[in-house]
N, C-alpha and C positions, 0 to 999 in steps of 0.2 A: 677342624675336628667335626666329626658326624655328631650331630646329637641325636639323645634318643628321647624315646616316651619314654611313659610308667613303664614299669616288669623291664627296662634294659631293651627293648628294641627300638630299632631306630624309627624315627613315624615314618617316612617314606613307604616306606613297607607296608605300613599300616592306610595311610592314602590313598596308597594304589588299587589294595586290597577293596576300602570301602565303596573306591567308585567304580570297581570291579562288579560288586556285587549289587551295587543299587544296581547299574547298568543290567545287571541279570535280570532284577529283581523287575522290573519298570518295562524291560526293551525282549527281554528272550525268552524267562521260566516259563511261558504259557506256547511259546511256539514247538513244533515239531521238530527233530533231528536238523542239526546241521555244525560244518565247521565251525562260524564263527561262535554261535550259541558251546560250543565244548569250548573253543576259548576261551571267552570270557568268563563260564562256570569255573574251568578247573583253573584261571590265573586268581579269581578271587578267593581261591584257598591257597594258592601253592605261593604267590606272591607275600604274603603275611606266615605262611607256613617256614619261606625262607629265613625271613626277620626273625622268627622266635627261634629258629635253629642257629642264627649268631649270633643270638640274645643268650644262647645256652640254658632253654629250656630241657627238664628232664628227657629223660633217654625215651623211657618206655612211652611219656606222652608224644613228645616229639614223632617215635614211629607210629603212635596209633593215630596221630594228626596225619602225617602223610598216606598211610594205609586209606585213612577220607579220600585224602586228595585225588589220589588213582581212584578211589568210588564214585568221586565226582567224575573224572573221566569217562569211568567206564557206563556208566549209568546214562551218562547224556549221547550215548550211541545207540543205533534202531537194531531190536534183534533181541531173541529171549537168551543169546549165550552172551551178548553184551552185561545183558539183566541178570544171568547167574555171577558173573564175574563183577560185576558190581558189589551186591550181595556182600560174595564172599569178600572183597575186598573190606564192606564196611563194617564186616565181621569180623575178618582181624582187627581192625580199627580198635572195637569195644573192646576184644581180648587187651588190647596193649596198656586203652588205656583201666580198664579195670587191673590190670597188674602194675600202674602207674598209681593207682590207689588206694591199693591190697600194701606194696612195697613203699610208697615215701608218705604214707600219713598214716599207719600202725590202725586200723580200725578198729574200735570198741566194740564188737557186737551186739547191739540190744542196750544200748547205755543208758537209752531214753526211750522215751513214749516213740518219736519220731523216728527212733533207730529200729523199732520193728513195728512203726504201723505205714512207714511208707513199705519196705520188703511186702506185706502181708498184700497190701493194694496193690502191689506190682501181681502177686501172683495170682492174686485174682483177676487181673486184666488178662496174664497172661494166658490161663485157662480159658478165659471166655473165647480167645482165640481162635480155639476148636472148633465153635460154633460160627461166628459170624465170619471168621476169615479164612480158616485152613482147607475149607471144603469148596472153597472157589481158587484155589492155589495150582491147581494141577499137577502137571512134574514136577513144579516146587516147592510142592507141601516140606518138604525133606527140609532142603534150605532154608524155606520160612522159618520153620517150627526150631533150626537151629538159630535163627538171628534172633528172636524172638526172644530164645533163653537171656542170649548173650544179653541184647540191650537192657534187659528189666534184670539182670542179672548186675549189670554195672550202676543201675538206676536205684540197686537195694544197697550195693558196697558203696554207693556218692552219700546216702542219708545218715551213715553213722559217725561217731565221734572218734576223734580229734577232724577230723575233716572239713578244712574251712565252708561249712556250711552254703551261704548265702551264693557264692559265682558256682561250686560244684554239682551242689544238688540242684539249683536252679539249671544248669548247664545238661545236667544229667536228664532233668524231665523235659527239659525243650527241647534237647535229641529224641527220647520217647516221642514227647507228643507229633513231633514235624516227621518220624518213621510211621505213627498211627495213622496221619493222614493220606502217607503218601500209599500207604498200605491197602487202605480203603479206593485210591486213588486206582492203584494198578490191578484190582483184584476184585473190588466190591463193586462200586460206584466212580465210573467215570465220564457221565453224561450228566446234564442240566448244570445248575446254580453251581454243584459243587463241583463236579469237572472243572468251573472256570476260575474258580476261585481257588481251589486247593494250591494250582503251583504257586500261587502267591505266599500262601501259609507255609509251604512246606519248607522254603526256601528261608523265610525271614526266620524262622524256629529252631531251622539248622546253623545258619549264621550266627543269629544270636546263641545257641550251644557252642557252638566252638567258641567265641570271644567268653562267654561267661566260664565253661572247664579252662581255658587257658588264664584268665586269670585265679582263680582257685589254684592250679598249678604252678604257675610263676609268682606268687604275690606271697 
């Protein structure tokens, strides 16, 4: 008999996944396009993505987790229509799972201090956008300014109540923050210090969002 971890999936899954992802994290996130580096990015999501899919995690997380998976793919290919299709790939993602949000944990709107002063902060990040980010975006001011909505949009429906608090809404701002990075990365600043540093961040922030929403979700 298979045993599993916590939430019902099996560890193997989970294993493979982490040393998928160190291995990204340590040996590829800073190099330039290539085969093996898409390997081992999209096997460290799609290999634990499988695990929670025969773990029988929910519907709409489950697709907004793989809708990643394909952004992981398509993101780690050279080219600005790779880069669109990424995007949009990890736009649907937020769509699914903010409707993963919206539908199995009934949100309070405004319940607490918390339930409208993170929205309020999100929107005001999101505004400032205008300024430091959307005007270096070129043809994809369009797309930005819709991913944009989306993630600070799921980042405000993760902070309210009944919603297991601590793996969601932490899960929900380490996706923000590891997007604001990468954001700054492909459009702002990507020379010196932080050129070299950012795929490190961007990577551990996203990783650590997926494990932290998926347990919120399955737990």
């Amino acid at each position: 008999m298979m045993t599993t971890a916590p939430y019902g999936i099996a560890p193997g899954f989970l294993l493979i996944g982490g040393v998928l992802s160190f291995a990204y994290l340590i040996g590829f996130c800073w190099r330039g396009p290539g085969a093996i580096k898409t390997l081992v990015k999209t096997g460290a999501v799609a290999v634990p993505a499988l695990g929670v899919s025969l773990a029988g995690a929910p519907g709409w997380a489950l697709a907004g987790l793989w809708a990643c998976v394909a952004g992981d793919f398509l993101l780690s290919r050279p080219g600005e229509a790779w880069l669109k299709s990424g995007i949009a790939a990890f736009a649907l993602g937020h769509i699914f799972y903010a409707l993963a949000l919206g539908g199995g944990f009934d949100p309070q709107f405004g319940a607490d201090w918390i339930g409208w002063a993170i929205p309020l902060a999100l929107l005001l990040l999101g505004l400032s956008t205008e300024i430091w980010l959307i005007p270096h975006c070129g043809s994809l001011k369009g797309p930005v300014r819709f991913y944009v909505l989306l993630i600070l949009g799921m980042g405000g429906i993760a902070a309210q109540l009944p919603i297991p608090r601590f793996p969601i809404l932490a899960g929900a701002l380490s996706f923000i923050l590891s997007d604001l990075i990468l954001s700054v990365m492909l459009f702002v600043l990507s020379g010196g210090w932080f050129g070299r540093l950012a795929p490190f961040l961007i990577w551990f922030f996203y990783y650590v969002a997926q494990v932290l929403l998926f347990m919120g979700f399955m737990g």
